[in-house]
C-alpha positions as CSV (number, residue, x, y, z in Angstrom):
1,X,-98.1,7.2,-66.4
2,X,-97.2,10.5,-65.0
3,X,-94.1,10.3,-62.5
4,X,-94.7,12.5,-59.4
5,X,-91.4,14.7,-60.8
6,X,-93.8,15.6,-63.6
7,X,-96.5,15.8,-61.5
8,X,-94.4,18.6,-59.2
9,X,-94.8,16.0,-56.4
10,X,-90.9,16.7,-54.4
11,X,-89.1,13.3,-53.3
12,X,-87.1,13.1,-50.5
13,X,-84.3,11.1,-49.4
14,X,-84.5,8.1,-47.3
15,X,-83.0,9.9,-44.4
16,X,-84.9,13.1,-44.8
17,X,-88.4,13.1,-41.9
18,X,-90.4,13.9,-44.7
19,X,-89.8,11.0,-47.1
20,X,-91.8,9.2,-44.2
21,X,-94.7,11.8,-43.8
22,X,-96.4,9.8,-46.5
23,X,-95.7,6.3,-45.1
24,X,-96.3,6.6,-41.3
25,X,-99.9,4.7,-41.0
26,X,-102.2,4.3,-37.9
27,X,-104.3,1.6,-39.3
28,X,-107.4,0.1,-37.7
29,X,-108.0,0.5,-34.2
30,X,-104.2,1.7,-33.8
31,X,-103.9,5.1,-31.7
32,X,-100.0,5.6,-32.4
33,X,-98.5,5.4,-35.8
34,X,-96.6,2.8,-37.4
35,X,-94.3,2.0,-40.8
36,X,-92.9,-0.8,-42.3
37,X,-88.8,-0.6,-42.5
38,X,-87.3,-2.6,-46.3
39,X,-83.5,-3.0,-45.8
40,X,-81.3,-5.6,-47.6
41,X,-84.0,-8.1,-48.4
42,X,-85.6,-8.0,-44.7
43,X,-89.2,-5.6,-43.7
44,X,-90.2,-5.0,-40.4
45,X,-93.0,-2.8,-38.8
46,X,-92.1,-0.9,-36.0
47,X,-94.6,0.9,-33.8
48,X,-93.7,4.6,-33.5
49,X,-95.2,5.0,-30.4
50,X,-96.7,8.7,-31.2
51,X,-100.0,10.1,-32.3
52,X,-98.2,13.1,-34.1
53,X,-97.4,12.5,-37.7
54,X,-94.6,14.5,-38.2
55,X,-92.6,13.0,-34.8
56,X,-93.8,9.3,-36.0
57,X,-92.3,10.5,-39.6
58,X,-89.0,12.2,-37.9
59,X,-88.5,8.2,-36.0
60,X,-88.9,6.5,-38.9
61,X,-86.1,8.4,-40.4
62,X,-83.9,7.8,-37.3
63,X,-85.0,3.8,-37.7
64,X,-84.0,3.8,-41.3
65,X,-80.5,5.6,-40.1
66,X,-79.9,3.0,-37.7
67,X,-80.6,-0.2,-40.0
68,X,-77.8,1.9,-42.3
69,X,-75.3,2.6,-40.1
70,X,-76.0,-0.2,-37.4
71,X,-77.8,-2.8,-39.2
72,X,-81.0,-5.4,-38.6
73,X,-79.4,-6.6,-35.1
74,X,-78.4,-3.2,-33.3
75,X,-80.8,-1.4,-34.5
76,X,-83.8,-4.5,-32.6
77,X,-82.1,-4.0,-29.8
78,X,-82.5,-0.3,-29.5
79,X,-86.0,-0.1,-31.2
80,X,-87.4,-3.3,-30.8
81,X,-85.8,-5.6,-28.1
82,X,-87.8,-8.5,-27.9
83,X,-87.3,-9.3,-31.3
84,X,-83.8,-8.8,-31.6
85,X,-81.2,-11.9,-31.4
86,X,-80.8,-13.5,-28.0
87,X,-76.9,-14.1,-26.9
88,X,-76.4,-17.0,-27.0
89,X,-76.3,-18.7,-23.6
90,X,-72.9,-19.1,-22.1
91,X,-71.4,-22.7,-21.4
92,X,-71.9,-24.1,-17.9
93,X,-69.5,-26.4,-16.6
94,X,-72.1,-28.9,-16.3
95,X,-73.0,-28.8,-20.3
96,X,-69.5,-29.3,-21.2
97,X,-69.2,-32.7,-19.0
98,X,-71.9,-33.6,-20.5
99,X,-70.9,-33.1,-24.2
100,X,-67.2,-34.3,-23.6
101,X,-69.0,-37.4,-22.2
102,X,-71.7,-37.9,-24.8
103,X,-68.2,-37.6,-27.6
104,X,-67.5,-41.5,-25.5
105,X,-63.7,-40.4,-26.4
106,X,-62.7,-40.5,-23.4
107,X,-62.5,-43.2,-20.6
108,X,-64.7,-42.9,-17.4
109,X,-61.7,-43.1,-14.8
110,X,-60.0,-40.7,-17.0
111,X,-63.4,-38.2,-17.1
112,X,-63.8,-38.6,-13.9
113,X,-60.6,-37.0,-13.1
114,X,-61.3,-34.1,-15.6
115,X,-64.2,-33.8,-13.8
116,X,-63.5,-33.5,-10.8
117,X,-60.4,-30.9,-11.2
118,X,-62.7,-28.5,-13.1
119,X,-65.4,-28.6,-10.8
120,X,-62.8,-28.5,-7.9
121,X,-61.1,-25.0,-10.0
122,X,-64.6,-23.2,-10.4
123,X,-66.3,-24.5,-6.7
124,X,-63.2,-22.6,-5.6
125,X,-63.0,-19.9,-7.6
126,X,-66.7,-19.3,-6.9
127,X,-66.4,-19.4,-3.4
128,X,-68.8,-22.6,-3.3
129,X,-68.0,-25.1,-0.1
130,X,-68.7,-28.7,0.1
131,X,-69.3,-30.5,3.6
132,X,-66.5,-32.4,2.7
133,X,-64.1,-30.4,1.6
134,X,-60.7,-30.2,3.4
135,X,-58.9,-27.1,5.7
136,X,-60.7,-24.4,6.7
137,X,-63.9,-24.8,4.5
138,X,-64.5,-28.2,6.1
139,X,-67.7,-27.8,8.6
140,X,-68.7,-24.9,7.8
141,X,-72.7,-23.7,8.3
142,X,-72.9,-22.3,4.6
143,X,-71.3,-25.9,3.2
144,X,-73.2,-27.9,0.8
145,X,-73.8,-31.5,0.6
146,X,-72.1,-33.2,-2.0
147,X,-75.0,-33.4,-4.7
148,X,-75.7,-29.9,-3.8
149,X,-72.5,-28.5,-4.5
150,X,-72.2,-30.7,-7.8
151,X,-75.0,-28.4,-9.1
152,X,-74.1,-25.2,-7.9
153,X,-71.0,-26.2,-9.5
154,X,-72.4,-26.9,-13.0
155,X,-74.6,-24.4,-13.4
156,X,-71.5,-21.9,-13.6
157,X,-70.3,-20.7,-16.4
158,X,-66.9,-21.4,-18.2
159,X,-66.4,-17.3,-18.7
160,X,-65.6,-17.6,-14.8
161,X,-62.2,-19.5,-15.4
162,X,-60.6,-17.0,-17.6
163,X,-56.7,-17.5,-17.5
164,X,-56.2,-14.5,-15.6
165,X,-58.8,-15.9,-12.9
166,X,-57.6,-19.3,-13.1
167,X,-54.0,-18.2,-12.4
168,X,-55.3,-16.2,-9.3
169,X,-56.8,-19.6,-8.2
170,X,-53.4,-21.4,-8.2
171,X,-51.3,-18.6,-6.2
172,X,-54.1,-18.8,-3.6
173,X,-54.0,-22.4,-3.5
174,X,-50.4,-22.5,-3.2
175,X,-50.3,-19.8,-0.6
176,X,-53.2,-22.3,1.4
177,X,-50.5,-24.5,2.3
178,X,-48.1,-22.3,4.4
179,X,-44.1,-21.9,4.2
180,X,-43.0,-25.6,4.4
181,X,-41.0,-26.4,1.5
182,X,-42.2,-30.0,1.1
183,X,-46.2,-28.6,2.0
184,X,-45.3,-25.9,-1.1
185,X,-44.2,-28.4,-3.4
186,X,-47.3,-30.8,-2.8
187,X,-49.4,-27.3,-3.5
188,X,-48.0,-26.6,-6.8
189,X,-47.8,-30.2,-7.9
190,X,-51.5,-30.3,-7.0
191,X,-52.5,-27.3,-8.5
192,X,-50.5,-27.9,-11.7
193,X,-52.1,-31.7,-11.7
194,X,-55.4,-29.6,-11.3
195,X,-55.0,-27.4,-14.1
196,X,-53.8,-30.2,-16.7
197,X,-56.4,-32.1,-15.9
198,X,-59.1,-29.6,-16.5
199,X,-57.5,-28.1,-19.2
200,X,-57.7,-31.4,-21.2
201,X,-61.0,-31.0,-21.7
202,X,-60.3,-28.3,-24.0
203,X,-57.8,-30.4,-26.4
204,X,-58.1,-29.6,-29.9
205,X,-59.1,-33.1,-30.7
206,X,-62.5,-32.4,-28.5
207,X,-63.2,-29.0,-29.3
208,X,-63.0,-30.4,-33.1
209,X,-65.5,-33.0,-32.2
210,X,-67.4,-31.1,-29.9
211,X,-68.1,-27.8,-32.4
212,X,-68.6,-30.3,-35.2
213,X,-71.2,-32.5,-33.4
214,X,-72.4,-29.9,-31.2
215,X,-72.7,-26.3,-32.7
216,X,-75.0,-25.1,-30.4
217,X,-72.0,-25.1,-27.4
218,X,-70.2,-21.6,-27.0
219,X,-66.6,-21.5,-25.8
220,X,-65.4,-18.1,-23.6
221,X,-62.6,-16.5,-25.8
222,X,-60.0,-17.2,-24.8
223,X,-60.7,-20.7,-23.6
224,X,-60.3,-21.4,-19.9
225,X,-56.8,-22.4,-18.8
226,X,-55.6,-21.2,-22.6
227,X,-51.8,-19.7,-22.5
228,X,-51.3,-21.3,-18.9
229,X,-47.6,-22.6,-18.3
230,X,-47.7,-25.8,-15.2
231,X,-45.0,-27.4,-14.6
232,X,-44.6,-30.6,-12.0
233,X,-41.6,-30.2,-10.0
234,X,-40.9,-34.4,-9.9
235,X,-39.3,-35.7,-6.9
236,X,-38.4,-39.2,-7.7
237,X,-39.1,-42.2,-5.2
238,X,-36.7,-42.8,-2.9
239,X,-37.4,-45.8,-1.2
240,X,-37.7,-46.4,2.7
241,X,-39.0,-49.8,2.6
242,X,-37.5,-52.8,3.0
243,X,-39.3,-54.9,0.9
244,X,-37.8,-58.3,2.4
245,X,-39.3,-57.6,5.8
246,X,-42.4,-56.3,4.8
247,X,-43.2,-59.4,3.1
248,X,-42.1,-61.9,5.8
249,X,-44.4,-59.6,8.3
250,X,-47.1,-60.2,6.0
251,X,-46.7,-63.9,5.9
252,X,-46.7,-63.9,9.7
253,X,-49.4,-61.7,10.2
254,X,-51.5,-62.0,7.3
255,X,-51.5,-64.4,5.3
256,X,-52.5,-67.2,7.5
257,X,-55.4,-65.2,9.3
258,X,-58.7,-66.2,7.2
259,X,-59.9,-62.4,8.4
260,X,-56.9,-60.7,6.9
261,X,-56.1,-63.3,3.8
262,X,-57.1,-60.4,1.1
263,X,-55.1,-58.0,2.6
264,X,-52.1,-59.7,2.1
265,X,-53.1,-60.4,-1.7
266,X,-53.1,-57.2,-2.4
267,X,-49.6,-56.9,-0.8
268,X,-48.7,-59.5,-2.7
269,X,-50.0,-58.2,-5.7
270,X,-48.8,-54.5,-5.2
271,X,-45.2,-55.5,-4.1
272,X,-44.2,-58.2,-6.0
273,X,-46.3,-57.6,-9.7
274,X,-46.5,-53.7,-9.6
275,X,-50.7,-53.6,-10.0
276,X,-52.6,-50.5,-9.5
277,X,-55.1,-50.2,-7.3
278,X,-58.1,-50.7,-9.9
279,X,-56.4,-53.4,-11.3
280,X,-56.1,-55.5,-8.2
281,X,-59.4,-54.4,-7.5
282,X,-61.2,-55.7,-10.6
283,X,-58.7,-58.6,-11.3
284,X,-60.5,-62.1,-12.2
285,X,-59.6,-65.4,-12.1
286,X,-59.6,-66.2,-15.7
287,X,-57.2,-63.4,-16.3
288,X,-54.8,-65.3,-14.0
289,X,-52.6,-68.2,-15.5
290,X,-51.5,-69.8,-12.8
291,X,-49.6,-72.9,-14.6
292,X,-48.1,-70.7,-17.1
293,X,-47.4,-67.7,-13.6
294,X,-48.5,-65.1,-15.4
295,X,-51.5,-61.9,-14.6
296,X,-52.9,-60.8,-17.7
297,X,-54.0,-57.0,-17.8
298,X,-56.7,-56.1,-20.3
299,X,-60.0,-54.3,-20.5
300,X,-62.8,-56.3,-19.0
301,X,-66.6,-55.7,-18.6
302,X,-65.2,-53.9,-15.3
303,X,-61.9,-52.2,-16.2
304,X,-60.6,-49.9,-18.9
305,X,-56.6,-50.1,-18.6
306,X,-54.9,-46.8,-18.4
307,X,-53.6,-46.5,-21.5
308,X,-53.1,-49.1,-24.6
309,X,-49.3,-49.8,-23.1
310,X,-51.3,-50.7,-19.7
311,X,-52.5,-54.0,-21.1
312,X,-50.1,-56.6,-21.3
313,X,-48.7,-59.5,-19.5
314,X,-47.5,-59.2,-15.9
315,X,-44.8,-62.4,-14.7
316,X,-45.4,-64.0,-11.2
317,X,-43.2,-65.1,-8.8
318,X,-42.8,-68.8,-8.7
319,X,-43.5,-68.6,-5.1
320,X,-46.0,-66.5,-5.3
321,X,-47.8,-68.5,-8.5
322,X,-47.8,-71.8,-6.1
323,X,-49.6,-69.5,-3.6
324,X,-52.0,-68.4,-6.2
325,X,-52.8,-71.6,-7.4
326,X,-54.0,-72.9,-3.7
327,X,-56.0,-69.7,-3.3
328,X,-57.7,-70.2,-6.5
329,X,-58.8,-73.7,-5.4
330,X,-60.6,-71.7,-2.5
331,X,-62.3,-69.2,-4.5
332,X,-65.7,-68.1,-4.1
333,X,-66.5,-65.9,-6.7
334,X,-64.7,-64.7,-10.2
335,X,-62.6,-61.7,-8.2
336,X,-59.1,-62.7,-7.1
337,X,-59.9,-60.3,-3.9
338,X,-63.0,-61.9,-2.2
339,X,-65.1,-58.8,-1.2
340,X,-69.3,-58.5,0.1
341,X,-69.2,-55.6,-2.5
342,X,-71.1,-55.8,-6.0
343,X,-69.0,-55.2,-8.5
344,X,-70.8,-51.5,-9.0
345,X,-68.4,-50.1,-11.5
346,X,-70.4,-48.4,-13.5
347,X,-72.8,-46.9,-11.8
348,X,-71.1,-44.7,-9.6
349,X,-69.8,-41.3,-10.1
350,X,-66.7,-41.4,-8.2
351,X,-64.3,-43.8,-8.1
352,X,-65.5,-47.0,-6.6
353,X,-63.3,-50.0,-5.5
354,X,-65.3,-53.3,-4.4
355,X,-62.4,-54.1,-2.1
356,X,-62.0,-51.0,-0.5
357,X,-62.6,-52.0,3.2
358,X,-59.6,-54.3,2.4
359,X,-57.3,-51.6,0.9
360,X,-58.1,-49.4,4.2
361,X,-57.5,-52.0,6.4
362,X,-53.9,-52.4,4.7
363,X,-53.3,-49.2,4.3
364,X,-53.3,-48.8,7.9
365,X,-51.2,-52.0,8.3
366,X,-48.9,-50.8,5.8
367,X,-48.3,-47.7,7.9
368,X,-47.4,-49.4,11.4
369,X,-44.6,-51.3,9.2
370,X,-43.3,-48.1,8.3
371,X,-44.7,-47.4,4.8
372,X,-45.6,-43.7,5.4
373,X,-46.4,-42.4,2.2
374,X,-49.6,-40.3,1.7
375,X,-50.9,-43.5,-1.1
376,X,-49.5,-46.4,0.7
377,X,-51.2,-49.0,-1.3
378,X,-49.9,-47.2,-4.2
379,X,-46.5,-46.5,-3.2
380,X,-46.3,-50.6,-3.2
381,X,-46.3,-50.5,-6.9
382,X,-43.3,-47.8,-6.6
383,X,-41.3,-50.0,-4.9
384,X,-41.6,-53.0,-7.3
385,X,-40.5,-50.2,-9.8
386,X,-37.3,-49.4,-7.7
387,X,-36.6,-52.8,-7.2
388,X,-37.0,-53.8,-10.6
389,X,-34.9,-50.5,-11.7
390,X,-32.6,-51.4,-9.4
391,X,-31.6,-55.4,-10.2
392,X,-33.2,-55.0,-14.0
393,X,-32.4,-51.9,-15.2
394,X,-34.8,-48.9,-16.4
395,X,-36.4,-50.6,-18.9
396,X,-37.3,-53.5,-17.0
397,X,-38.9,-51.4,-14.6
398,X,-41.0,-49.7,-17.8
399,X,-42.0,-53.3,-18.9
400,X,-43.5,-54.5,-15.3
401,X,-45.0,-50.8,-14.7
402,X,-47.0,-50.5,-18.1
403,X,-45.6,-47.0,-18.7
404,X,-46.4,-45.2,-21.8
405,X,-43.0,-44.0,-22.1
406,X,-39.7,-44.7,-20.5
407,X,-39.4,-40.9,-19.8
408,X,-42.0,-41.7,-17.1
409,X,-40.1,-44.7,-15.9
410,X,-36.8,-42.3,-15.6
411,X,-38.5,-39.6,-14.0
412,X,-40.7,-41.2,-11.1
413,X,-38.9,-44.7,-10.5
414,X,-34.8,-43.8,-11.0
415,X,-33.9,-44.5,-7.5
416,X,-32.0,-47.2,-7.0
417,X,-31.7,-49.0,-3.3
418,X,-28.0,-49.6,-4.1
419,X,-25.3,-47.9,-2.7
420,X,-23.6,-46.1,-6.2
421,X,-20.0,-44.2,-4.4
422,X,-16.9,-43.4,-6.4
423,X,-15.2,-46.0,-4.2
424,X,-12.0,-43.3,-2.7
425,X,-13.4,-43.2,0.4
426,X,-11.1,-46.3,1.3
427,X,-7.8,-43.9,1.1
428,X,-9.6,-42.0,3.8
429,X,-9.4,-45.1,6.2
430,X,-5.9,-45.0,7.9
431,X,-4.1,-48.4,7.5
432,X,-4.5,-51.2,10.7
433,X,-0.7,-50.3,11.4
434,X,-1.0,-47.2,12.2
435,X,-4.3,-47.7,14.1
436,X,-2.8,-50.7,16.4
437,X,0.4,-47.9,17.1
């Protein structure tokens, strides 16, 4: 077969207009040529968009230049941009809580709080107000309901907390709260509690299970809150309390009114064993042992503990056991705190305590008895630890409190109600002699 070299036909190169003179088509009812592109094991046709053969010849050279120099995926977007690749879509906010939950390796309380400080990060961020948010945004005409702002909130995406925007975030927070030292403090601690907790849900134990399970999710480079230093400036409990009168003002103002009976359980409960507030609100019966005076702590078809060190044995007071034992008798349902609430757990997305008109109505109690903290039904477990830190030692305190780690115990419940002085302060006092002179 004659070759078109011994024919005295003249090739071309590749990148030469005339190469394509001769495979430039216009078939059918076509007006404007067209060509089929071959480059590393892919063919394309590409419309040329010209009824003049040499200018459809002279694009076809620029295509083929293109898939060389640029390759398949440039070169679709410049020529051909519906068929090139889409970007992938970027992560909301809203597709990540929904993968991290969907992974079940993490507990509900404990997602919830992730939750809620990432969507608190970006709604700010964003500029995004909810009706009931707190300081100046509260009330506001351009506020959103809460449902509302939960999906303007998760339809942003994660490329909007970048470290560098995140970090403006927190200085404006901070700044929120004015010049007071102690208001400054509760700002950082805040925003630093913020950050950690949204920045968990980037831990390389999810991201691991999350890109392995889930390819399809993309992650902003770098990864919100990524290179972010928070630190918690920890201001130990000092107690102001004194526990002896606020339990004999509960036995003569509580605990024989039938109307205010729960309330002082939960005293009770907070004071003396050191129970969270979702403890004593999902605690049972049957995980009482009133014979044996002892609360047992342990995940139930309504409670997830805090951690594996959270479930264990809590002692009772003998007095308090004997007191337990008669309200048992009286019982009308499996809770130890009576409440008209349904035990609706799980199917709320905040945090939901059955007991909760109880725990307000203490709270306020609690106050005019001159527990002033901003958690007072909280800072009753604080003061079992200091009293227990105090008579026990530290790691008493770290047994009754659950703690993971005794680190925690030193750093939030050290205080100790005891006078500690060196004791030469008695050479200061000038002898009776010399006084009666």
């Amino acid at each position: 077969m004659q070759t078109k070299e011994a024919a005295g036909v003249r090739r071309f190169a590749k990148t030469d207009y005339r190469h394509w003179l001769e495979r430039v088509d216009m078939p059918g009812r076509c007006l404007t040529f067209g060509v089929h592109l071959s480059y590393r094991g892919r063919r394309m046709r590409f419309s040329l968009e010209t009824a003049n053969k040499d200018a459809a010849a002279k694009k076809a050279a620029r295509l083929y230049l293109s898939l060389v120099a640029k390759g398949w995926d440039e070169t679709l977007k410049q020529f051909r941009p519906e068929k090139a690749p889409k970007p992938p879509s970027p992560t909301t906010v809203g597709l990540l809580l929904t993968a991290v939950q969907n992974l079940a390796e993490v507990r509900v309380s404990t997602l919830r709080a992730y939750s809620q400080a990432i969507r608190t990060i970006a709604s700010d961020v964003a500029a995004i107000r909810s009706k009931h948010a707190r300081g100046k945004s509260k009330g506001r005409a351009d506020s959103l309901n809460t449902e509302e702002w939960r999906r303007a909130v998760d339809a942003l995406s994660l490329d909007l907390l970048s470290p560098a925007t995140v970090a403006d975030w927190r200085r404006r927070y901070i700044e929120r709260a004015g010049d007071a030292p102690d208001a400054r403090r509760r700002a950082e601690n805040s925003a630093s509690a913020l950050i950690r907790n949204a920045r968990s849900l980037f831990s390389k134990r999810t991201l691991r299970t999350l890109l392995e399970t889930m390819p399809e999710i993309v992650l902003p480079d770098p990864l919100p809150f990524s290179g972010m230093e928070v630190s918690q400036k920890v201001q130990s409990y000092k107690s102001r309390v004194d526990p002896t009168a606020l339990v004999n003002a509960g036995l003569a103002e509580l605990a024989g009114n039938p109307a205010k009976l729960e309330q002082f359980k939960i005293l009770m409960l907070g004071l003396l064993c050191g129970l969270r507030k979702a403890e004593v609100d999902t605690l049972q019966w049957r995980q009482v042992d009133v014979v044996g005076g002892t609360i047992s702590i342990e995940t139930t078809e309504h409670f997830q503990p805090k951690s594996h060190e959270s479930e264990a044995t809590v002692a009772l007071d003998e007095g308090l056991a004997e007191m337990m034992k008669e309200w048992k008798k009286k019982a009308t349902g499996p809770f130890v705190i009576e409440s008209q609430q349904k035990p609706n757990y799980h199917k709320r997305k905040n945090a939901y305590y059955r007991a909760n008109v109880h725990f307000r109505r203490l709270a306020v109690w609690l106050k005019a008895h001159g527990v002033d903290g901003r958690k007072p039904i909280h800072q009753l477990r604080k003061e079992c630890g200091s009293i227990i830190a105090t008579s026990s030692g530290i790691l008493a305190a770290k047994s009754v409190l659950r703690h993971s780690t005794i680190d925690i115990t030193a750093k939030f419940y050290a205080d100790h109600k005891k006078r500690v002085t060196t004791g030469l302060g008695s050479l200061l006092v000038p002898p009776t002699s010399a006084l009666e002179s």
